[in-house]
N, C-alpha and C positions, 0 to 999 in steps of 0.2 A: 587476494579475493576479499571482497567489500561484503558486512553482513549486515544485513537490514532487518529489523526488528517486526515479525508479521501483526499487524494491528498492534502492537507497542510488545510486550513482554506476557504476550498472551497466554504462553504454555504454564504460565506462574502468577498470574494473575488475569483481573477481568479485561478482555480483551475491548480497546480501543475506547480506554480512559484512560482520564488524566494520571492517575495512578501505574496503568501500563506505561504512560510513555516516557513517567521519569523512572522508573524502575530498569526499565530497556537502558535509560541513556549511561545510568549505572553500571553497565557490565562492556562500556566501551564502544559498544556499537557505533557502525558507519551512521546508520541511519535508520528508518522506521516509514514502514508501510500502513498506510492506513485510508480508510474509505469515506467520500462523501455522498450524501444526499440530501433531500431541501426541504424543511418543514411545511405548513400551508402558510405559514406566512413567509416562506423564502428566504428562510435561513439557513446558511450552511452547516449539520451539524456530523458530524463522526459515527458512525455505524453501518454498521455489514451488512445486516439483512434489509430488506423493503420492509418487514415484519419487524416487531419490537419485540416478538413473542417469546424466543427463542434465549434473548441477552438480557430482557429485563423482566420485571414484575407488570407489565403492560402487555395489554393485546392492542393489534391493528395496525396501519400503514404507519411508518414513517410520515407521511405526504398528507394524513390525514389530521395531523395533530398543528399545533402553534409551539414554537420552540418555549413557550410558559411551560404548557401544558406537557409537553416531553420533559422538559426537568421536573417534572415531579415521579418520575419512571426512574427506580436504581438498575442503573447497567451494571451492576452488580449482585443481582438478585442470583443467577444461577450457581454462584459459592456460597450458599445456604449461610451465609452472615457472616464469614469470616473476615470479609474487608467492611463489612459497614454499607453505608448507601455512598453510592459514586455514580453522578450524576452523567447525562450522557451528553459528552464536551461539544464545544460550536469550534467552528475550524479556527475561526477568531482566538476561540480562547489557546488554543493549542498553538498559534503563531504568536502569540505574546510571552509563552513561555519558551520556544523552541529558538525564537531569532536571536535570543543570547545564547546559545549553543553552535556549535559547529556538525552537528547534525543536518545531514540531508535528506527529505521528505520526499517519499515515493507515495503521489497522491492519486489514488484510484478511484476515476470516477464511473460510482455506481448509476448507470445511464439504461442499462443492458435489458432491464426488468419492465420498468417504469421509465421511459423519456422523461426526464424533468427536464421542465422550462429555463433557461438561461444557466442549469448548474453548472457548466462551462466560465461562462462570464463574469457572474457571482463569484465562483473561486479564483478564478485569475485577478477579478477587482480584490480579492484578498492579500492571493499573491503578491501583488504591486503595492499594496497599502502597508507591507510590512517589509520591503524593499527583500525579499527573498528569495527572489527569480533565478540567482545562482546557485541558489540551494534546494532544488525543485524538479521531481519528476514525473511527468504525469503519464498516468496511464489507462489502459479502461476493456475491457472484451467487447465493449462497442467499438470500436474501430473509426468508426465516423465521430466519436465524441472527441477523440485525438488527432484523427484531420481537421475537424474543426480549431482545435487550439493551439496546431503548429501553423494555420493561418492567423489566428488572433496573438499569438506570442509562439517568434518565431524561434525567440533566442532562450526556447525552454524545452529542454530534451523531452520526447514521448519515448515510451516503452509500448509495444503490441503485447497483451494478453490473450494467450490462446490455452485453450480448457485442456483438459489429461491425453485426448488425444494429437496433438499437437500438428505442426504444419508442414510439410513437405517442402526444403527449400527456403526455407523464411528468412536467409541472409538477403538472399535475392529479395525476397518479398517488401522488406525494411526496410532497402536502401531504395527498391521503385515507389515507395508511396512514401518516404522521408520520414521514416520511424527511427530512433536513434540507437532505439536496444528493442532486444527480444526477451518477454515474459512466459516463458512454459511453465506446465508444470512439470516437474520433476518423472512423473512415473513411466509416459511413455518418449521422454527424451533420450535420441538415442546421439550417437558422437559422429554421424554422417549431417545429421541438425546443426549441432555443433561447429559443425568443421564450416558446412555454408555459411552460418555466420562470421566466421573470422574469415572467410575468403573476403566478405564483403565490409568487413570490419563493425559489423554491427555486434554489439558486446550483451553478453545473457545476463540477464539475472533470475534465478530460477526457485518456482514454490514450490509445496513450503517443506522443507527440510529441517525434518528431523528425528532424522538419523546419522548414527555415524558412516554407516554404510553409503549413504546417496552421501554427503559432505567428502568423503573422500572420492568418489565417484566424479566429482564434477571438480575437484581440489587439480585431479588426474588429466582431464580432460582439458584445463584450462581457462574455464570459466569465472565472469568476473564478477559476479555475485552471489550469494546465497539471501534466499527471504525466510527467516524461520522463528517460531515459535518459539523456540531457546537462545537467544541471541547470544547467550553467557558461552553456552557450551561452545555454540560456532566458533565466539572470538577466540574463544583459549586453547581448544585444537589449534586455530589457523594461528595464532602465537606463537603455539608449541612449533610449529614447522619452521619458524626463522628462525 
């Protein structure tokens, strides 16, 4: 079982900074999940919400700002100063550090809220400009943002993201619309979901865990991913088992 690190090492630090995702790469992990969206000047940068409200010391859009103007927002503001200001990363910067690693990148693109304009094509021209494509999984709860880029890059696995209530079937579902894996979440997956995907060999990877309870729950079932918050803990349970 493969453990991906949700927005870098977020359960222990500021989520999906630089500082999260060398920290993650520290406790072993497979790899690291983490989210795009497009400045107004149409750059790629790393962040969850549409809103900066929430993760940094800034109000308003993402879409609304010039990636200037967003670095001067600490995505670290919600840990009331214990890491200092930490800037919030462009995907660029995060592939200049990650392609000397053996880390694999589960990139979600945030499309669902807000359509942005070519964020598709923009991160794939990223992709390819840091030769990464084997290292690369993209994913989205847009569903058409991942039909779009298993047409534009064919030979780069998608994962479907589907919200707490999950899907009926979805092995079937994966393999009729050429999805490589399935992204649930964790709360109402049950092991009838499970099983369709390994009939059709579409492989899970499942958010966000963290607990030991669902980690062994899905350890059980046979699933080949965990995405979670404590990427430390995941690894060193899933150690302890070999």
């Amino acid at each position: 079982m493969k453990v991906y690190a949700h927005r870098g090492y977020s359960g222990k630090y500021p989520e999906n900074t630089m500082l999260a995702f060398k920290k993650a790469a520290e406790t072993g992990c497979d790899g690291i999940e983490l989210d795009v969206q497009l400045t107004s000047d149409g750059q790629v940068v790393i962040i969850h919400d549409e809103k900066i409200d929430r993760t940094t010391d800034g109000t308003g859009n993402v879409k609304d700002y010039t990636l200037e103007e967003l670095k001067k927002f600490n995505a670290a503001a919600s840990w009331n100063g214990k890491y200092g200001f930490e800037p919030i990363p462009t995907l660029e910067e995060y592939f200049q550090w990650v392609k000397d690693t053996d880390l694999v990148t589960n990139i979600e693109i945030k499309s669902g809220v807000y359509y942005y304009e070519e964020l598709e094509e923009k991160t794939l021209a990223l992709v390819r400009k840091y030769g990464l494509e084997k290292k690369i999984i993209f994913s989205s709860f847009l569903h058409s943002s991942i039909t779009l880029l298993r047409k534009l890059a064919p030979e780069i696995p998608c994962g479907a993201l589907v919200e707490y209530e999950n899907l009926g079937n979805p092995g079937y579902y994966c393999e009729k619309f050429d999805f490589q894996y399935y992204h649930p979440g964790m709360k109402a997956l049950t092991e009838e979901m499970v099983q369709s995907c390994k009939e059709h060999n579409i492989p899970l990877n499942v958010w966000t865990i963290n607990d030991m309870g669902a980690l062994e729950q899905l350890y059980e079932w046979g699933c080949e991913g965990v995405i979670s918050n404590f990427p430390g803990v995941c690894r060193g349970w899933l150690d302890s088992k070999q």
